[in-house]
N, C-alpha and C positions, 0 to 999 in steps of 0.2 A: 504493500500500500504506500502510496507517495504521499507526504507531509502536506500536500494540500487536501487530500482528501481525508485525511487522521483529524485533519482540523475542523472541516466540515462536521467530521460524523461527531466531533467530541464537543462539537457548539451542539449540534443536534441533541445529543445526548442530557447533554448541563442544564437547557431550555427544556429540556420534559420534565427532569427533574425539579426545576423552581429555583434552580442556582441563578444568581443575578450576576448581571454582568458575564453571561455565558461566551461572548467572544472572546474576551481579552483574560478570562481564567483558563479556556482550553488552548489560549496561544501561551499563555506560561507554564502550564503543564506541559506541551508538545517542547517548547523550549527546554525543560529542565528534564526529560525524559531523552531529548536528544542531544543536552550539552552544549547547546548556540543559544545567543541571541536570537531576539525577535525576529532581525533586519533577517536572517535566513531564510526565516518561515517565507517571504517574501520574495527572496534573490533566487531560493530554490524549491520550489514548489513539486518540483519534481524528483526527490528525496525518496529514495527508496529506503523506510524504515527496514531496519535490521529485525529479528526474531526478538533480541532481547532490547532496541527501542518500542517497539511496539507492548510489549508486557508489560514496561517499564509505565508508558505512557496510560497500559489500559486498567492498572493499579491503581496510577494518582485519578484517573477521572473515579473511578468503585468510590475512593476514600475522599475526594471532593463531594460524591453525589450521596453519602453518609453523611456529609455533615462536617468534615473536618477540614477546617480551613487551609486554604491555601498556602500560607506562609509557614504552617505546621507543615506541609508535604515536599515543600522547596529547601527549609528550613533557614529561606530568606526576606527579611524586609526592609525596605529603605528607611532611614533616618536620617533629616535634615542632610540630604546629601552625600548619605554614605550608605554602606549594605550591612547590615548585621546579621549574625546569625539568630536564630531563635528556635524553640522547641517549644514542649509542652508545657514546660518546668516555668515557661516564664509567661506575661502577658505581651499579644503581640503590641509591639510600638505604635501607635495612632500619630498621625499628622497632629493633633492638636496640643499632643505632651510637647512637641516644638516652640510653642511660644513659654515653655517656662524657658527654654535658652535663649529667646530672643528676650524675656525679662531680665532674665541674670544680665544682657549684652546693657539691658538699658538703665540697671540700677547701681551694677557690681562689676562692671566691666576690672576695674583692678581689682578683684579678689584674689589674692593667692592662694590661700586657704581653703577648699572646698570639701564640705563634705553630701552625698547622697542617700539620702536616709531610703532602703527599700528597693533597691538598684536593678531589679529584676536581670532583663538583659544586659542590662551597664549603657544605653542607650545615650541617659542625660548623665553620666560621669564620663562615658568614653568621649563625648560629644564636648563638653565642658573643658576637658584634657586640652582637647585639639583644636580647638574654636579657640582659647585664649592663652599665653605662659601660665601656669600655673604652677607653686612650689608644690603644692601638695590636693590632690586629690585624693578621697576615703570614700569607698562605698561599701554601704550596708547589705544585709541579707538575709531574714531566717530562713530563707530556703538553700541547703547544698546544692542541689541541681540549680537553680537560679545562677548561684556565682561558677562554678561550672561554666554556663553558659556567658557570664558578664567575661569572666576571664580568657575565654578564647576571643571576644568582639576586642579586649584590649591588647591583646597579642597579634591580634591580625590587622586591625587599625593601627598598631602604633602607639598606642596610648599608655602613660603612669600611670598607671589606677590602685591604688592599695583596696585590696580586696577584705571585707571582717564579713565573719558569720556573728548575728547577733542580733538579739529582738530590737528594729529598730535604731536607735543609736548605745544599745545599755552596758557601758563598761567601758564606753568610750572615751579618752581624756581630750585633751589639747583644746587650742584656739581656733579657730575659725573666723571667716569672713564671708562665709557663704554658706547653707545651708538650703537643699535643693529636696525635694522630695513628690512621686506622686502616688501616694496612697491609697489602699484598698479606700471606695467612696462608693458603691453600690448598698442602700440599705438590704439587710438580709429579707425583707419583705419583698423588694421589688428582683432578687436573684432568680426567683421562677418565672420572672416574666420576661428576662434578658430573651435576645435571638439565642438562640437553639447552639450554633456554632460560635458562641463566648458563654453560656452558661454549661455545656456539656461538653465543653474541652478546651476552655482555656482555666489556669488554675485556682482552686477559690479564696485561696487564700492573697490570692491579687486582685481577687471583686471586691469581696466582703466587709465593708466598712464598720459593720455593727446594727445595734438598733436602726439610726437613724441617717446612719452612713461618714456621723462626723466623728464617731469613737478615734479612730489612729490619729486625727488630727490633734484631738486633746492630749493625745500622749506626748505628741512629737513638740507641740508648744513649750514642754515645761523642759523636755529633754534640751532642744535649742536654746533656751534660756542660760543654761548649764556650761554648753560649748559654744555660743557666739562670740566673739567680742564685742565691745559696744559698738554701737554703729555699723554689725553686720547685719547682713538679710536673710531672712527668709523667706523661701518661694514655694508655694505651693501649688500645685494642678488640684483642679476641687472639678465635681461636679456641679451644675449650674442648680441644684435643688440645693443642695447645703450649703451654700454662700454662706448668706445670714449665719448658720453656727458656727464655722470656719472665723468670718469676721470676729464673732462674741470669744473664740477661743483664745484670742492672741492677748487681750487683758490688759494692763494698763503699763508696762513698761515697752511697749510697742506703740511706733508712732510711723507715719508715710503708710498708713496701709490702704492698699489699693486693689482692684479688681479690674483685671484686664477680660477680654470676650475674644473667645475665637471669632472662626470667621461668619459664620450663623449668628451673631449677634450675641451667644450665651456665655454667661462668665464662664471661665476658665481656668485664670488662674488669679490668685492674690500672693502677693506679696508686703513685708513688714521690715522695719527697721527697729534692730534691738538698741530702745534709749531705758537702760535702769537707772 
């Protein structure tokens, strides 16, 4: 079968199935099943798949057409300009966790000091690394397989990244000038009602925000408090329902706190200044 007609049958397929965006998910499947770029799918149409291209390809459409995301089957996604890897272990990266780095560019551009509370991929620490000089970058974890996967994106990227397994920031000493995080923010009530391909296979302990979805934020508040220096920031990525408790959480030795909006208009992220 030639790579033009694998493509056909595997949009055909995606679109019975109720997969969105059936074109441009069976051209990155045919792509990652054949080891090329897109630009191929294109130049050569005429591509006679191999025995084990074809298996390869008619795997990822079964486990596309189950439910399991894309980026889980490539075990790649862009971020701000670069490719990471990713599994199961972690949440996949969103376009929108990007404006916490265009925050840090616009509050903290001279930070040295960064830390990443929660690091899943290493997305916004490998990103932070490399987007600015930095003395020292620290990212968090309580998941093993998470920093697993954060420390191969900082070894392949290029990036210093001090890697700690630990709830959050706890046992952590030193200064800072930066403190970046985006935290489980899904309340546990609204988790049965996520799409199907983020509540049944990406990990829950990267949804799960608590009752009301602001539980980790309250945590990470007092932890920052702890390790900022004065006059560092903190950033957070929030969902646009828990604004308002994200805001009340940051308390009264915080001052510049502000709330940025993706591109849909919805807050996204807030960010504060530590004045004790």
């Amino acid at each position: 079968m030639t790579a033009g007609s694998a493509l056909r049958q595997g949009q055909a397929l995606l679109e019975g199935g109720g997969v969105a965006e059936a074109r441009l998910t069976a051209e990155v499947l045919l792509c990652h099943a054949l080891r090329r770029e897109r630009v191929y799918l294109y130049s050569h149409p005429e591509h006679e798949l191999s025995t084990v291209e074809w298996l390869h390809y008619g795997r990822y459409l079964h486990e596309r057409l189950k439910g399991k995301p894309t980026q889980y089957i490539t075990r790649r996604q862009e971020f701000f300009g670069r490719e990471f890897v990713v599994s199961a272990e972690v949440l996949i990266p969103r376009p929108e966790t990007e404006h916490v780095v265009e925050r840090a560019a616009a509050v903290a551009r001279e930070a040295r000091r960064v830390l990443d509370i929660g690091t899943g991929s290493g997305a916004l620490a490998v990103t932070l690394a490399l987007e600015q000089g930095r003395e020292l970058v620290v990212a968090t974890d309580i998941s093993a397989g998470a920093l697993r996967v954060a420390r191969e994106n900082a070894r392949r990227l290029g990036a210093l990244v001090r890697l700690v397994r630990t709830d959050l920031a706890a046992g952590l000493g030193g200064a800072f000038d930066l403190i970046v995080s985006n935290p489980p923010y899904i309340p546990e009530s609204e988790i049965a009602h996520l799409q199907h391909e983020v509540r049944d296979w990406e990990p829950r302990v990267a949804l799960a925000g608590g009752a009301d979805g602001a539980e980790p934020y309250r945590r990470i508040v007092p932890e920052a408090e702890r390790l900022l220096r004065p006059g560092g920031w903190l950033i957070f990525e929030i969902g646009f329902q828990i604004e308002a408790a994200v805001r009340a959480a940051f308390g009264p030795r915080w001052r510049d706190i502000e709330t940025g909006c993706d591109l849909a208009g919805l807050p996204r992220v807030i960010s504060g200044r530590y004045a004790p």
